[in-house]
C-alpha positions as CSV (number, residue, x, y, z in Angstrom):
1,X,-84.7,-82.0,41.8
2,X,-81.3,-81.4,42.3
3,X,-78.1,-83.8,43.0
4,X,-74.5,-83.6,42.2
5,X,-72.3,-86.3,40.2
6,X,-71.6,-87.7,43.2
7,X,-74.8,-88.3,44.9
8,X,-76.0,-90.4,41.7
9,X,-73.9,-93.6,41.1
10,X,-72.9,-93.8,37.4
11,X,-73.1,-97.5,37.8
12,X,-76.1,-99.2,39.4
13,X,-74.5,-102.8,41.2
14,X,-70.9,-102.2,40.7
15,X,-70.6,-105.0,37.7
16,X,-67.4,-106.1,36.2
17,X,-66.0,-104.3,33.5
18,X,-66.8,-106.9,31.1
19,X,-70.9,-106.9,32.2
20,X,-70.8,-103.2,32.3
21,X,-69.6,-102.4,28.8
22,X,-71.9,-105.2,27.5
23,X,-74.7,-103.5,29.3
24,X,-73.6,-99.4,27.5
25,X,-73.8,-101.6,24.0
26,X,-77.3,-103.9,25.1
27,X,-78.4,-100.3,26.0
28,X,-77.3,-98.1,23.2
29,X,-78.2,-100.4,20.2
30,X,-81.6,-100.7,22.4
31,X,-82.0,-96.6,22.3
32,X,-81.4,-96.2,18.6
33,X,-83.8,-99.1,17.5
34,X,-86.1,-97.5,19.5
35,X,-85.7,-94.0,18.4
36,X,-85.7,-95.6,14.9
37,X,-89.0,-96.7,15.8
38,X,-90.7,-94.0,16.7
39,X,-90.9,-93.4,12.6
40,X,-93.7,-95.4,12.7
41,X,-96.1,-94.3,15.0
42,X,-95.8,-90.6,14.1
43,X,-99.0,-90.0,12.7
44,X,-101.1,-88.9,15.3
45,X,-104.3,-89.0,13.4
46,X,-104.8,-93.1,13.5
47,X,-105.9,-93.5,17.4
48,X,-103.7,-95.8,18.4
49,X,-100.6,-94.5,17.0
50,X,-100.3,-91.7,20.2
51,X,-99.8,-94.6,23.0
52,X,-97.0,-96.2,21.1
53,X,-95.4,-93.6,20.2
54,X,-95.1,-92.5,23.8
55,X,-94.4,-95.8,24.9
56,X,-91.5,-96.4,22.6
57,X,-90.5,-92.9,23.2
58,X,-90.2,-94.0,27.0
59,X,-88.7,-97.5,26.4
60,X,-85.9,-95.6,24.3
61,X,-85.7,-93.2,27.3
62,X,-84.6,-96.0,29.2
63,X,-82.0,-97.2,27.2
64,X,-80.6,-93.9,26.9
65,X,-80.7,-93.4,30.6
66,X,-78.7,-97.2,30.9
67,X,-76.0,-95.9,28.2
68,X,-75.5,-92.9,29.4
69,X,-74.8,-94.1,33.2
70,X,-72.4,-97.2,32.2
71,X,-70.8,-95.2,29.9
72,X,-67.5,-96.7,29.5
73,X,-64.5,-95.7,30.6
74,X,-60.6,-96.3,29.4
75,X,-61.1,-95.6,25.3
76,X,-58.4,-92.7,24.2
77,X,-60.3,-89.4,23.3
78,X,-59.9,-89.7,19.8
79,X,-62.2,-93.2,20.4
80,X,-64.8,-91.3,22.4
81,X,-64.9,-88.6,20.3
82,X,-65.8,-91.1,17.3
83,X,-68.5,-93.2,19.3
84,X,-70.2,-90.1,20.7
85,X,-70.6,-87.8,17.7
86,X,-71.1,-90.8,15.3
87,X,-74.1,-91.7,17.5
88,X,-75.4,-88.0,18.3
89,X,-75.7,-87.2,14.9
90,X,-76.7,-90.7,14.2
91,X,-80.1,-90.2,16.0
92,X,-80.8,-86.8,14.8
93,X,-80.3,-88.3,11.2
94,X,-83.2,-90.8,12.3
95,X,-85.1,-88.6,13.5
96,X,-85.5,-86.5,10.6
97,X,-88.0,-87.9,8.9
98,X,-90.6,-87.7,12.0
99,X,-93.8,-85.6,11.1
100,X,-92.9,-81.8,12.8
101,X,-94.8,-80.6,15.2
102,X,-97.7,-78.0,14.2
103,X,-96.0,-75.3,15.4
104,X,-93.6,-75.4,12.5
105,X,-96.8,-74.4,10.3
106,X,-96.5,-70.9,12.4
107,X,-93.0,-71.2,11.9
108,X,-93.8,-70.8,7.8
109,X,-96.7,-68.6,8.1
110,X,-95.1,-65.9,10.4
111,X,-92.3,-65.7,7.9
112,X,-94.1,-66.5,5.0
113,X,-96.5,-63.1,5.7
114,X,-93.2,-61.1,6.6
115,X,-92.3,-61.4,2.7
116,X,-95.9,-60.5,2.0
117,X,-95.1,-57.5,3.7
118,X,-97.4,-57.8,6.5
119,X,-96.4,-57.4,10.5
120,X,-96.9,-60.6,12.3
121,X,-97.4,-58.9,15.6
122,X,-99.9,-56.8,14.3
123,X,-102.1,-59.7,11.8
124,X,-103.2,-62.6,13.1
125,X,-103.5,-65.6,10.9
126,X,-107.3,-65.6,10.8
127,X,-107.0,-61.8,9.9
128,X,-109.6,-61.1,6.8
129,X,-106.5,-58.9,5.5
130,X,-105.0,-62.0,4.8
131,X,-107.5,-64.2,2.8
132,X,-104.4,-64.1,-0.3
133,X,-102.0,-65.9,2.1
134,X,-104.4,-67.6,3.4
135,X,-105.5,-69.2,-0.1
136,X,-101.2,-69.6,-1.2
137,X,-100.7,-71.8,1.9
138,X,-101.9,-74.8,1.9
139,X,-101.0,-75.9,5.7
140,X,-103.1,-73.0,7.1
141,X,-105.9,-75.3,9.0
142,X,-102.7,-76.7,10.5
143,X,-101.9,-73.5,12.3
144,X,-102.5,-73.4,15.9
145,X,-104.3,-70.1,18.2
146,X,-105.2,-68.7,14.6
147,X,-106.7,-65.9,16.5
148,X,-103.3,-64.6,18.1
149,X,-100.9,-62.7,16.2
150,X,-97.0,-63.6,16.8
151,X,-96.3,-64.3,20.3
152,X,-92.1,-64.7,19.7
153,X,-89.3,-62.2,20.1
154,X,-88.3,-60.6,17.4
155,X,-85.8,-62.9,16.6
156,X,-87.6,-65.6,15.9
157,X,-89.6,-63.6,14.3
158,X,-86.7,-62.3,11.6
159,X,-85.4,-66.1,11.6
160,X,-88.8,-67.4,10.4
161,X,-88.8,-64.6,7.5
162,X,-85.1,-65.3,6.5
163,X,-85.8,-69.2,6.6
164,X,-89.1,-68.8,4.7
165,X,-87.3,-67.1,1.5
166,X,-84.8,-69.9,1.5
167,X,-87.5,-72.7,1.3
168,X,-90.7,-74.0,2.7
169,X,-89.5,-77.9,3.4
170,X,-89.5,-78.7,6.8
171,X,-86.8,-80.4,6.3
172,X,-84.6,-77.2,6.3
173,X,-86.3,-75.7,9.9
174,X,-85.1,-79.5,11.2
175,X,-81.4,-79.4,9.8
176,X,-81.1,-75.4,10.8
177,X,-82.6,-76.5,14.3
178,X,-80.8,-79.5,14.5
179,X,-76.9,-78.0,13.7
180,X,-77.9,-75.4,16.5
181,X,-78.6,-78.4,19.2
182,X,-75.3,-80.2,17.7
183,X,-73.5,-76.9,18.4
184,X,-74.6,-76.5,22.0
185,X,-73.3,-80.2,22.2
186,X,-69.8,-78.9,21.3
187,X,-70.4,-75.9,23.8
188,X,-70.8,-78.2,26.8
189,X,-68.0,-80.4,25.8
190,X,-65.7,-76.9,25.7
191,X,-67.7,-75.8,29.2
192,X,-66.4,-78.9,31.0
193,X,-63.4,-80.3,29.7
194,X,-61.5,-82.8,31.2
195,X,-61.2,-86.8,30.6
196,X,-64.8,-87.3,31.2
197,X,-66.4,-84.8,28.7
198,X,-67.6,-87.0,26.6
199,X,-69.1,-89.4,29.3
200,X,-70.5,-86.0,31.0
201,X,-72.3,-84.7,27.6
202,X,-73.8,-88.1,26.6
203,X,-76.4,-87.2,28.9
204,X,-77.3,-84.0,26.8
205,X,-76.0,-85.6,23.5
206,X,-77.6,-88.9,23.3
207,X,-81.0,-87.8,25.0
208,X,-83.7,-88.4,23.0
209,X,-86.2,-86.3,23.9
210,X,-83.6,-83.2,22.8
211,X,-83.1,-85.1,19.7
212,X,-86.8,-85.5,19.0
213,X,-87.3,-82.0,20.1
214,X,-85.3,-80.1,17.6
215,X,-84.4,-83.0,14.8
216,X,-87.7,-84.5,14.8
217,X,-90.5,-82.0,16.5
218,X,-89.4,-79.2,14.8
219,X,-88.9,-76.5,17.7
220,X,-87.2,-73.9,17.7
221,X,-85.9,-73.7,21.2
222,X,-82.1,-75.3,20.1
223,X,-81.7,-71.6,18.7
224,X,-82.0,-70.2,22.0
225,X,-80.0,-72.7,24.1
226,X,-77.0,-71.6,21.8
227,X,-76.6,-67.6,22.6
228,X,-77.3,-69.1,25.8
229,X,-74.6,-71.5,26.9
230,X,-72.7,-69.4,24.6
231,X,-72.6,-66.6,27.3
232,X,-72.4,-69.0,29.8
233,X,-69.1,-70.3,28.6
234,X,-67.7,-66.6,28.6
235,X,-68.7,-65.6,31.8
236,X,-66.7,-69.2,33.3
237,X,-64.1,-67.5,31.0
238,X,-64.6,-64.1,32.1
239,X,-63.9,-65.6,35.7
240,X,-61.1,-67.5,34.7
241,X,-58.7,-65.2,33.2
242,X,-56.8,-62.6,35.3
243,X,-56.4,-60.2,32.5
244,X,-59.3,-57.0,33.6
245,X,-59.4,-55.8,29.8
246,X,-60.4,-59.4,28.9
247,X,-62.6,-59.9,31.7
248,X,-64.6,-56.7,30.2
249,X,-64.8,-58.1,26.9
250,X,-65.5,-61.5,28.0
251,X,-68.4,-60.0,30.0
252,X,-69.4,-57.6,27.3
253,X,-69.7,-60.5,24.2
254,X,-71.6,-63.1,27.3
255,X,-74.4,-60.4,27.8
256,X,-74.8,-59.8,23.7
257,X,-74.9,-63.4,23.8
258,X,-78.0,-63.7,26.5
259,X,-79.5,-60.8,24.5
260,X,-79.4,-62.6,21.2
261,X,-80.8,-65.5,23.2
262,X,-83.6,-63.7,24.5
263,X,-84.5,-62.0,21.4
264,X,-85.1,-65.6,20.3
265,X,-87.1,-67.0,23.3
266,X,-87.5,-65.1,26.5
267,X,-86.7,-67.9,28.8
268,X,-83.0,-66.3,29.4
269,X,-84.7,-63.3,30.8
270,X,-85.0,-65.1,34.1
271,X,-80.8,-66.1,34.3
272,X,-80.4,-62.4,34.2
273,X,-80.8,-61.5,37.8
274,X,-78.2,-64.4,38.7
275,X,-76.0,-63.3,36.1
276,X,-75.5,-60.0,38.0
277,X,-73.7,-62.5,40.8
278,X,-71.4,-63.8,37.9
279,X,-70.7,-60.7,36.8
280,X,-70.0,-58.6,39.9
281,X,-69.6,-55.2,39.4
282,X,-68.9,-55.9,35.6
283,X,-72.7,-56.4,35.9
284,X,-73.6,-53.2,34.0
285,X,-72.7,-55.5,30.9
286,X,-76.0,-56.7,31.3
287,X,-77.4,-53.5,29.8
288,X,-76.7,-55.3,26.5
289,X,-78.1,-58.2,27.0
290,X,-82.2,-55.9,27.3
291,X,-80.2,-54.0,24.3
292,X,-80.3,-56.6,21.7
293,X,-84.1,-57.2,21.7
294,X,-84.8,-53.8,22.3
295,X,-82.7,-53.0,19.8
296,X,-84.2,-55.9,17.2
297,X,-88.1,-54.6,18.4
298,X,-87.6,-51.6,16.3
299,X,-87.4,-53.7,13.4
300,X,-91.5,-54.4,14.1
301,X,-92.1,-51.0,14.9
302,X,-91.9,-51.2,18.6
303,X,-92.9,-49.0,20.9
304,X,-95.7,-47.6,18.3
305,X,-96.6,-51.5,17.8
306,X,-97.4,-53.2,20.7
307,X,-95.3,-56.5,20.0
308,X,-95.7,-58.2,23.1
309,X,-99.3,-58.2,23.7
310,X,-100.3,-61.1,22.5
311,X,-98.0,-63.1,24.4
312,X,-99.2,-61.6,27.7
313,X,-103.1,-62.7,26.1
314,X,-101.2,-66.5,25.1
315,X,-99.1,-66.5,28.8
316,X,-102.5,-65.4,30.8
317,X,-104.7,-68.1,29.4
318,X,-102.2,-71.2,28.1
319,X,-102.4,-74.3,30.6
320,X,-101.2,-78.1,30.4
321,X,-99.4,-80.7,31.8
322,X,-97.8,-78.3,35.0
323,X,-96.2,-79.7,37.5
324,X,-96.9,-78.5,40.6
325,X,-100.1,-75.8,40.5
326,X,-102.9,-78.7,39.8
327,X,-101.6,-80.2,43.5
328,X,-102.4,-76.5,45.1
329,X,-106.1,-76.0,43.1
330,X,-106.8,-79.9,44.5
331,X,-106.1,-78.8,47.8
332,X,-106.3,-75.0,48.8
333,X,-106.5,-72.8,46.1
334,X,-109.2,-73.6,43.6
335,X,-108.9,-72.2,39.9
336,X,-112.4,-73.2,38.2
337,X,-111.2,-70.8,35.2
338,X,-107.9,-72.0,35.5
339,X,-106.3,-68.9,34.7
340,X,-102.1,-67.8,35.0
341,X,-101.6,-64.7,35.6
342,X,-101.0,-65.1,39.3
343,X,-99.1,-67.9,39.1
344,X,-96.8,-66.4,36.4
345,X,-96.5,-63.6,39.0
346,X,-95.3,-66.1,41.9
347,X,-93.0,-67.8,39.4
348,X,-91.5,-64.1,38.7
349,X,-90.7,-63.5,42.2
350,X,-89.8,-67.2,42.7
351,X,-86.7,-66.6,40.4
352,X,-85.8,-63.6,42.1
353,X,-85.9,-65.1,45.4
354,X,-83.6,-68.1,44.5
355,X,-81.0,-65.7,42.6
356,X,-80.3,-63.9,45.7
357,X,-79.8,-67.4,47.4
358,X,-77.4,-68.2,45.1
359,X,-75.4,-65.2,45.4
360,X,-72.2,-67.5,46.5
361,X,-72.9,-69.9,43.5
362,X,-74.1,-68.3,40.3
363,X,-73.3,-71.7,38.4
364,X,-75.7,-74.0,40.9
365,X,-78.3,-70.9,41.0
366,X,-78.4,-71.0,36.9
367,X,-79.5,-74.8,37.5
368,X,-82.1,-73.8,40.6
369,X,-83.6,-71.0,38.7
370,X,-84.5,-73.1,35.6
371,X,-85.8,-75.8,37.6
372,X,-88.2,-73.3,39.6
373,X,-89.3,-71.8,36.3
374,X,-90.3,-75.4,35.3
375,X,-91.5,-76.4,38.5
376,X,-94.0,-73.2,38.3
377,X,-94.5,-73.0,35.3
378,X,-98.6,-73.3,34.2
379,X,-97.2,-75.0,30.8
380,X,-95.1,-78.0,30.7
381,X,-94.1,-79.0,26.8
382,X,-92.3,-81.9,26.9
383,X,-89.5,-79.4,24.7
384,X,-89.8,-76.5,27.4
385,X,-87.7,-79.4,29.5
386,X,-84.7,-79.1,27.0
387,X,-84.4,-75.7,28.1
388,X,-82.6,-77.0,31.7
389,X,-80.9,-80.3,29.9
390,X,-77.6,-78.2,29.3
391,X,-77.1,-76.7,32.5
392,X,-78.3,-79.8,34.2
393,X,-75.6,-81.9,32.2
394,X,-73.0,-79.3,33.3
395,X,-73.8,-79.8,37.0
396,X,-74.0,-83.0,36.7
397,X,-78.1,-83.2,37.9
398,X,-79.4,-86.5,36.3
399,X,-83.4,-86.0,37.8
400,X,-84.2,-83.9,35.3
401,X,-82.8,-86.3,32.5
402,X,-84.7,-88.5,34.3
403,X,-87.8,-86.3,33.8
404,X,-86.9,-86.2,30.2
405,X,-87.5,-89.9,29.5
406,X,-91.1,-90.2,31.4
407,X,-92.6,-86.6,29.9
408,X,-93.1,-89.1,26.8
409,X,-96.1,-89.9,28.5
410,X,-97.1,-86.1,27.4
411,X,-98.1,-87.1,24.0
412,X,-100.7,-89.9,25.3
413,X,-102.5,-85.9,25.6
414,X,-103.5,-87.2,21.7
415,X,-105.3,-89.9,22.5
416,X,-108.4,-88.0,24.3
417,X,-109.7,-91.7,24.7
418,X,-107.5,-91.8,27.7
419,X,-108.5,-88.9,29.3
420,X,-112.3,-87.7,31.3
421,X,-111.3,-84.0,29.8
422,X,-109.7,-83.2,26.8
423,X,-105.9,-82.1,27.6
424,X,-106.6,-83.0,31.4
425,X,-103.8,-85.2,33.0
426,X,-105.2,-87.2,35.0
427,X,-103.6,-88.8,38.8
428,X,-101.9,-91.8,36.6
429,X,-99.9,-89.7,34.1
430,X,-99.1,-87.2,36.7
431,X,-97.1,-90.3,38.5
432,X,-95.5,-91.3,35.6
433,X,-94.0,-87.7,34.5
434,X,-93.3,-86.7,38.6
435,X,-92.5,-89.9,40.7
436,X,-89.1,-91.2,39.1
437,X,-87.2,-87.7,38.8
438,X,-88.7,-86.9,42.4
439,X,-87.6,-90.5,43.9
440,X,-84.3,-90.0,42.3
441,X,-84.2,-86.6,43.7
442,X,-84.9,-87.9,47.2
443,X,-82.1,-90.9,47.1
444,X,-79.6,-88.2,45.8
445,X,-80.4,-86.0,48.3
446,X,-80.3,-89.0,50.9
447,X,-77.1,-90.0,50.4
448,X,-73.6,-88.8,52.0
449,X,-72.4,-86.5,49.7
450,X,-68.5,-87.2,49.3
451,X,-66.0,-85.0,47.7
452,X,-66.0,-84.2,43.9
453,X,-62.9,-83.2,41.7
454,X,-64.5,-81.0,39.3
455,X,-63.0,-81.0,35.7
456,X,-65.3,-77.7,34.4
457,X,-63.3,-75.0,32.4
458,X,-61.6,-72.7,34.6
């Protein structure tokens, strides 16, 4: 799923200016009534309510994906700056009042027990140890694998506990969430720069799927994505600046960033390798980056407390909605217990593989080895796609915006009436997630490629 700005047109038949800039509006107004709609079909409990949410999820998808590719051109910056932030935050602001997801009942329980004075790595929610809690918090039954203790870094973990002795309202997780995902907006616009920033980050900015991910959902993951293109950022800088002092400091503060991101959510563990290409022989910065969790892990009495094992349990035995694994078990490789570890194992060496391929092109490999992670990955959430949306935005590699839009079809998973197994996609919903990015993909792919005038920071 890869392409460049130049191998997707940002306008479809070449209108006049006039029809074009009629379209962005037809387009944008279309997205936000849509994403304003999505307020009513959010409770998942009424049977129908799932396949309209998804649907208008989808139909707001496409709007976005209309906007975003005629956006227009010739406004001063101080104009773009006004229309894109006013409708960024705009559609986080409408998307606040969507039911959260039910992970953010761990969210409050993991930190809730934390001021109990209980290890959240070491009690798990259906511990008898903690009937008290148990009875003091009334979302309990909401919780999800009630049998596994905590299966984040630690931290999340210390982020839950903080966030817990502020309040218990959702509403504060969302805003807290949300100002990290409006921060990594203003990263990207600083990590590309130029004239066309502003049309360049819509496709993060505007994106509906980040916005209901974080604003609306409830997930955490905007916390990581900001250490993360944090460190990013310095290491263009790093490369950029012909002082060696700076370029140590640069490189130094960009690996305490990817540790502070992986002490969050471990998904940054896998840019290390290609980091070490960004880096060069400034590499041994990286040190810091397995510093920081190590360094946090102590906290939760690591190594005497085995903090990670119930993610290697959760990792081993979690599986929905992949993309690419169900095609092999079809085929050649049957998996009646349909269980991960060798496919986690594959993915491992996977990212390896295509970091040393991308020795010549750390910024493209970031892109490649994000994309391989999802593409193996056992799990697909529809937020675990928000974890590429930056970088892809950066390159300028619309598929997996694309993908974005039709993983709304993920949520028809709670309407079982739909499905022969419980959580099973079936063929249909596979084509609607995989056949638009991958046709995309192809035509990119197909077409000359003709020369590009980058405007990122250098």
């Amino acid at each position: 799923m890869t392409s460049s700005v130049a191998d997707v047109p940002t306008t479809g038949l070449a209108p006049s200016a006039l029809w074009a800039r009629l379209l962005f509006w037809f387009a944008l107004a279309s997205e936000i009534a849509l994403f304003s709609a999505l307020n009513l079909f959010d409770d998942w409990r009424l049977e129908s309510m799932p396949v309209k949410f998804a649907a208008t999820g989808a139909l707001a998808g496409i709007g976005y994906l209309v906007a975003a590719s005629f956006y227009p051109s010739g406004a001063s910056l101080r104009q773009q700056a006004a229309r894109f932030w006013g409708v960024a935050i705009l559609l986080r602001l409408l998307a606040l009042p969507l039911s959260p997801s039910n992970d953010l009942w761990r969210y409050q329980w993991e930190g809730k027990i934390q001021e109990a004075g209980f290890n959240p790595y070491v009690f798990a929610p259906d511990d008898p140890r903690l009937e008290k809690a148990r009875t003091d918090f009334p979302d309990w039954l909401k919780i999800n694998h009630r049998d596994y203790s905590a299966i984040y870094p630690p931290g999340a973990e210390m982020l839950f506990a903080e966030l817990s002795r502020i309040s218990e309202s959702p509403l504060l997780y969302k805003i807290v969430f949300m100002t990290a995902d409006l921060s990594v907006v203003a990263l990207l616009l600083r990590l590309i720069g130029g004239q066309s920033r502003y049309a360049v980050v819509a496709w993060y900015a505007w994106n509906p799927l980040v916005t209901y991910s974080f604003a609306g959902g409830a997930h955490f993951d905007s916390l990581m994505l900001l250490p993360m293109m944090a460190g990013i950022l310095l290491f263009v800088r790093m490369q950029a600046t012909a002082n060696a002092r700076s370029k140590w400091w640069l490189a130094c503060a960009g690996a305490i960033a990817f540790g502070i991101a992986i002490s969050i959510k471990l998904i940054p563990l896998l840019l290390l390798p290609i980091c070490i290409f960004a880096l060069g022989f400034r590499a041994i910065a990286l040190l810091l980056s397995a510093g920081v969790p190590a360094l946090l892990s102590l906290a939760y009495g690591y190594p005497r407390v085995a903090i990670w094992r119930s993610l290697g349990r959760f990792v081993y035995v979690t599986r929905v909605n992949d993309l690419f694994w169900w095609l092999i078990e079809d085929t050649v490789w049957q998996n009646p217990h349909q269980k991960n570890y060798h496919y986690n194992v594959i993915l491992i060496f996977a990212v390896v593989l295509v970091s040393l391929l991308f020795f010549w092109n750390w910024k493209r490999g970031m892109l490649w080895v994000l994309g391989v992670a999802l593409v193996l990955s056992p799990v697909l959430h529809p937020w675990y796609c928000t974890w590429i949306l930056p970088v892809a935005t950066w390159r300028r590699v619309h598929a997996w915006h694309v993908l974005s839009v039709t993983l709304f079809a993920y949520f028809l998973f709670w309407d079982e009436r739909l499905f022969a197994l419980p959580w099973h996609a079936e063929p249909w919903m596979r084509g609607i997630i995989m056949l638009p990015p991958i046709v995309l993909a192809l035509f990119a792919t197909a077409r000359k490629r003709k020369p590009v005038v980058s405007e990122e920071l250098v």
